[in-house]
C-alpha positions, 0 to 999 in steps of 0.5 A, spaced: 389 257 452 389 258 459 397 258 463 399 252 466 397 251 473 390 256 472 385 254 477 378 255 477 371 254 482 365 252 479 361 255 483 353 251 483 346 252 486 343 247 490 335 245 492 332 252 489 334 258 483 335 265 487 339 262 492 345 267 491 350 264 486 351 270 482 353 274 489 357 269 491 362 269 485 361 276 485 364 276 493 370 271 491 372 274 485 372 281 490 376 277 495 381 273 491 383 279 487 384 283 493 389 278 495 393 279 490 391 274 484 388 277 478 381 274 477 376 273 471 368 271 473 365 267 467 357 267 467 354 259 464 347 260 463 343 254 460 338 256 456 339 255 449 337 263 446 344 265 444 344 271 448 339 274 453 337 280 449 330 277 446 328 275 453 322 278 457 325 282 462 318 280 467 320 273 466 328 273 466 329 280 469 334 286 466 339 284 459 346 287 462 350 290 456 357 289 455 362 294 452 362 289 447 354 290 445 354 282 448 346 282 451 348 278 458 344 275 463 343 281 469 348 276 474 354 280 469 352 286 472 354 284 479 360 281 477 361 288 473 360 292 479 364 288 485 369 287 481 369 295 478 372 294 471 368 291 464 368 285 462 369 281 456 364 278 450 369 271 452 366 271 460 359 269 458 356 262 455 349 260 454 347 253 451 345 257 445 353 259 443 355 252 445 351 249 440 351 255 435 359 255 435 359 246 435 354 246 429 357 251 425 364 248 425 360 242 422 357 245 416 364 248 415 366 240 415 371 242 422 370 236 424 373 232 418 366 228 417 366 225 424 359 224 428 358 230 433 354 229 438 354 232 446 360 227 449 365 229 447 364 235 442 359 239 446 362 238 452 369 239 449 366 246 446 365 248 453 372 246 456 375 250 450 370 257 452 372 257 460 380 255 458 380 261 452 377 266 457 381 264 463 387 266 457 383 272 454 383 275 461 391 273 463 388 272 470 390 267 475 383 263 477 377 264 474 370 263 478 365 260 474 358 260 475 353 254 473 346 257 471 340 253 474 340 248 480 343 241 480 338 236 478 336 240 472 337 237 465 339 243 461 346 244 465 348 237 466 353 238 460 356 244 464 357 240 470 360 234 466 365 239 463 368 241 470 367 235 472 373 232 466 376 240 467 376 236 475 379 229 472 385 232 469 389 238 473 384 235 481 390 239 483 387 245 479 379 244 480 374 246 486 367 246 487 363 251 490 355 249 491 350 255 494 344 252 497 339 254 501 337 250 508 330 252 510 326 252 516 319 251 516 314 256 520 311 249 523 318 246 525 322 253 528 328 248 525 333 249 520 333 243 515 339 240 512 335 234 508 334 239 502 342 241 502 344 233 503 340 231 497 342 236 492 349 234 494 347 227 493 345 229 486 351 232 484 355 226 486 350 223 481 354 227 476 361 224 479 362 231 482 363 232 490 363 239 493 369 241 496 365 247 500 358 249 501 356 256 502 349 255 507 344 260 504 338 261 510 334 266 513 338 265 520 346 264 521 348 256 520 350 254 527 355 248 530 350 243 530 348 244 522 355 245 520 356 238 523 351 235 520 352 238 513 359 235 513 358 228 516 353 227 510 355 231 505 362 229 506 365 237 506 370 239 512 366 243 518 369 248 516 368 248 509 361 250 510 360 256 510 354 260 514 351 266 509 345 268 512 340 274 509 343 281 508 340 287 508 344 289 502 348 284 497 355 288 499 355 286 505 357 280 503 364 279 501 365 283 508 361 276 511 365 271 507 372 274 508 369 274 517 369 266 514 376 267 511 373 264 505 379 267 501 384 264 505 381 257 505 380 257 497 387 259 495 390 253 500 384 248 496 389 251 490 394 250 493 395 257 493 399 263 497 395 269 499 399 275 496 396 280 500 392 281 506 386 283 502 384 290 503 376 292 503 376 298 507 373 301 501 368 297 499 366 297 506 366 305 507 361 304 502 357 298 504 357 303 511 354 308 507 349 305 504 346 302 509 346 308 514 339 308 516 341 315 519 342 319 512 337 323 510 332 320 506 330 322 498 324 319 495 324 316 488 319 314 484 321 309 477 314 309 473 316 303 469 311 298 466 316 291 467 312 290 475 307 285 473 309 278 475 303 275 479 301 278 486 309 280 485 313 286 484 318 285 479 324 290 481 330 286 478 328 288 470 331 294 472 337 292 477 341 297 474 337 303 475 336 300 482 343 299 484 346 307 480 341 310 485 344 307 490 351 307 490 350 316 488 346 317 494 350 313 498 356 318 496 351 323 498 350 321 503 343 320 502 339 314 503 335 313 497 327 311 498 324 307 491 318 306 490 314 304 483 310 307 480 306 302 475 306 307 468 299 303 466 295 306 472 297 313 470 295 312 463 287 310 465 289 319 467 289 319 460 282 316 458 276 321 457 274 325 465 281 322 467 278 316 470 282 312 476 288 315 474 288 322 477 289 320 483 296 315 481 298 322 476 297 327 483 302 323 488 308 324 483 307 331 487 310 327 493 317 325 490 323 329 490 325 325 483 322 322 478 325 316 473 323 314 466 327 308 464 328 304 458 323 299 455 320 297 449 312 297 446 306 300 447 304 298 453 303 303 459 307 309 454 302 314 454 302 313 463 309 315 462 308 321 457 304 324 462 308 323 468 314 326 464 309 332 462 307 332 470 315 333 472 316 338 467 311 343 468 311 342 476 319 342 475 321 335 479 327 333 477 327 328 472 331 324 468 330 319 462 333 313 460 334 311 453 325 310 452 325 316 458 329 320 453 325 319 447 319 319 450 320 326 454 322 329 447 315 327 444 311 330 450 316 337 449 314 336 442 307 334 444 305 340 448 312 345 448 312 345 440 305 344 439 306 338 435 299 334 438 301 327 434 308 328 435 309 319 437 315 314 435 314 310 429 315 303 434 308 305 436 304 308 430 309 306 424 306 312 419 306 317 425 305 324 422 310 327 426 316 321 427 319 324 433 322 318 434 324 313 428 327 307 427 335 307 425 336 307 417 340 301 417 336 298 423 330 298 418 332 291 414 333 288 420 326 288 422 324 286 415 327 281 416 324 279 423 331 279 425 331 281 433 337 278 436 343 282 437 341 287 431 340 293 435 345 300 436 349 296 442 354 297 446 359 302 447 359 308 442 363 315 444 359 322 444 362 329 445 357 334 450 356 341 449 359 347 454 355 350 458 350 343 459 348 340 465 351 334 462 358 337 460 358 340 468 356 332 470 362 329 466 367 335 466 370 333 460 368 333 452 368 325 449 364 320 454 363 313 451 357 310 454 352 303 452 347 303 448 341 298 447 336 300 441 333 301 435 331 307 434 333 315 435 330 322 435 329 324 428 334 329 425 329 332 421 325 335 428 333 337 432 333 344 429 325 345 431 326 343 438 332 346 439 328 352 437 322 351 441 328 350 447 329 343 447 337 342 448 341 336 446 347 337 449 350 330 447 351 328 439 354 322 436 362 325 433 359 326 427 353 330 430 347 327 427 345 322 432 342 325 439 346 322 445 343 327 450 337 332 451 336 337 457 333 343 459 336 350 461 337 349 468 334 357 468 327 352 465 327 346 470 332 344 476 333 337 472 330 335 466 335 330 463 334 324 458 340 320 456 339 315 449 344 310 452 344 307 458 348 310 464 346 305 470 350 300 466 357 302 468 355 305 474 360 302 479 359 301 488 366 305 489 365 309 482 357 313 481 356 315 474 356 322 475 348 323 471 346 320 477 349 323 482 347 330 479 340 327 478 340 325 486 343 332 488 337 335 484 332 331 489 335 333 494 335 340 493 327 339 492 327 336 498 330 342 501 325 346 497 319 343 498 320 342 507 322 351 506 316 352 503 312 347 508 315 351 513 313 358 511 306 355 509 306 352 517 308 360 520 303 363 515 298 358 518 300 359 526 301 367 524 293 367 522 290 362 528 293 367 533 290 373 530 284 370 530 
């Protein structure tokens, strides 16, 4: 169990979802931890799947995954990234675990015949979570978000535990709400009614707030911060003015400005170690949002866009995030842009109706990404955008589904194998480029989905002479995994031939971690089975990334030169006419 003397933040969402708490708990982690008190963040989401890994990503947006193989809310990945370093499996909890974990111990007779129910036997299983991570980490305070927003049903019994945690050590204990103040287009004023409200819900459940982080469009001033703590019973200077930002880094900078970090450890009864040092974490916001840089266009032909009139770009807020953080060490500045892979595949219909015009503009990108995915849907899209970046030699780079697909496409049309597919489309493919693992096999007839896929950290050796090899200098990586199917060994010896490389194995040699070609074929056409953007860092690129910007932007300057002698060419003939 957790030392005596451990403190937490609980850390809760008021008025509406979305309102920031995962930044918040990512920024005071970042904060405290550079003030010299080792942290450890705990993400509590209450649904009940047991895990994030069999939700839709258009709905819930990207699984993150641990080192461990834990399938996580996407909010782990912020607090990975703020904090630099990888978490653990005890650092997540869903209503799912709780449940699971409480159940089992019964039909295991862990309770000696008693009756179980929520209180006290649920919310003791909570405590017993957030107390042993506070003990697996060693840390000194643990910051602990509560999913959802107060009020909602499902989170009540998370609520109730912090709120027992509170009773017992009150010396220990603080609570952070993030909540949202609007201002209507009809008022031109910034209302605090919806804040005063869901403080008063959260007293429902005998819990007071200690500070509030007032989320909203424009600064919190006097006037409102003065309203907030006469009725929400919070000191002025315990509510915290957090107004939109261009980028999510920018906001421990804004918070240390509020000296939240000081306020919270002399809440806890707690000195600063240290003044704490974002120096570099601010070089690197400075370069991330230098509007100045040299732009580089990237294009992310996916398929998990399609949420109403909405493009949804959080199912893949790793890939966005990886993209950024090699540009800013570039000193680029990184233009995304989606491109829907279901408009590319209408190319593929008889004539090439409707989608011609979608599959030529992938011409005006200086880099072209295929992410990971699952299905049928949209897949044909995407083949013929890898088969556009191979032939016309943009730099590409695919990831996980990326890979596999852009081996089918070389088979397809390199080797000669027109019906080369993955058995997870056409399960008696001809040509099997892509087939589900052997021990992966029981598992799908069994229908069991959840948390039975090659997840998490698996170590691979590349070969000299690669473009991979040169990215990481060095001969063994460990990189993170999320599927269930592989490129088929019987095919390896074949695409080798036909001049595929796969400059990345499995230390015994027979699963492919990596394929590329030459550099002599293609400036960069690189596809990875696992996932880099997941330990991509701000102040710590992942190198495939930063190789793959490096080749956009050598495109880019290719494709201005060429502009350019294309221009005097033109100027030299209108003078002779």
């Amino acid at each position: 169990m957790a030392r005596d003397g451990h403190k937490y933040i609980f850390v809760l969402g008021g008025v509406m979802s979305g309102v920031g708490k995962g930044v918040a708990v990512s920024s005071i982690g970042l904060i405290l931890e550079q003030s010299g008190h080792p942290v450890n963040l705990v993400k509590i989401d209450p649904y009940l799947n047991v895990d994030a890994g069999t939700m839709n990503p258009t709905e819930h947006g990207e699984v993150f995954v641990l080192k461990s193989g834990l399938e996580t809310d996407q909010d782990m990945g912020n607090y990975e990234r703020f904090l630099g370093r990888d978490l653990t499996n005890d650092d997540y909890m869903t209503s799912g675990m709780v449940y699971q974990a409480v159940i089992n111990r019964e039909r295991a007779l862990g309770y000696g015949g008693k009756c179980v129910e929520a209180i006290p036997h649920i919310r003791d299983e909570i405590i017993r979570r957030i107390e042993a991570a506070a003990s697996y980490n060693g840390s000194r305070i643990s910051v602990i978000e509560i999913g959802g927003t107060i009020g909602d049903f499902q989170n009540a019994l998370f609520i109730e535990a912090a709120r027992v945690l509170k009773m017992q050590r009150p010396e220990d204990v603080l609570f952070v709400m993030v909540s949202y103040l609007p201002t209507p287009g009809t008022l031109g004023e910034m209302k605090t009614k919806p804040t005063q409200t869901a403080v008063r819900d959260l007293n429902s459940y005998g819990v007071q707030p200690d500070f509030i982080i007032a989320r909203s469009k424009e600064p919190v001033d006097e006037k409102r911060k003065e309203k907030l703590a006469i009725w929400c019973n919070v000191r002025k200077d315990h509510v915290i003015s957090a107004p939109d930002i261009k980028s999510i880094y920018e906001a421990p900078l804004n918070f240390e400005k509020d000296k939240i970090g000081e306020m919270l450890l002399e809440a806890l009864h707690l000195n600063s170690a240290k003044k704490p040092n974002l120096s570099k974490w601010s070089k690197f916001v400075k370069a991330a949002m230098n509007k100045t840089a040299p732009e580089v266009s990237i294009a992310i032909v996916g398929k998990y866009f399609d949420t109403g009139d909405f493009v949804l770009s959080d199912a893949y807020l790793s890939v966005i995030e990886a993209i950024k953080f090699s540009a800013a060490a570039l000193g680029q500045r990184a233009k995304i842009s989606w491109v829907n892979s279901k408009d590319i595949e209408k190319a593929c219909l008889p004539a090439g109706r409707g989608g011609a015009k979608a599959l030529a503009a992938l011409a005006g990108y200086h880099g072209i990404i295929v992410p990971g995915g699952f299905g049928e849907s949209g897949i044909e899209g995407k083949i013929r955008a890898i088969q556009y970046a191979r032939e016309h030699k943009i730099p590409y780079f695919g990831l996980c589904y990326g890979m596999q697909l852009m081996v089918i496409e070389y088979a397809r049309h390199v080797l000669g194998l027109k019906r080369a597919h993955t058995t997870e489309i056409q399960k008696n493919s001809e040509d099997p480029i892509v087939d589900v693992m052997l021990e992966q096999k029981k598992h799908l007839a069994d229908n069991k989905y959840g948390g039975t896929m090659r997840l998490g950290s698996y170590p691979a050796y590349l070969k000299k002479g690669t473009m991979a090899r040169a990215a990481y200098k060095k001969e063994l990586i460990e990189e993170r995994h999320r599927h269930r199917y592989e490129i088929n060994p019987a095919y390896v010896k074949k695409l080798e031939a036909a001049g595929l490389v796969f400059s990345g194995t499995s230390p015994d040699g027979v699963l492919m971690e990596i394929a590329e070609l030459p550099r002599a074929e293609h400036p960069f056409m690189l596809g990875t089975q696992f996932h880099p953007e997941l330990q991509a860092r701000p102040l710590a690129p992942h190198p495939l990334f930063t190789e793959f910007l490096k080749a956009a932007v050598a495109q880019k300057k290719k494709k201005h030169l060429v502009s350019a002698v294309v221009r005097k060419a033109v100027g030299r003939l209108a003078r002779k006419k």
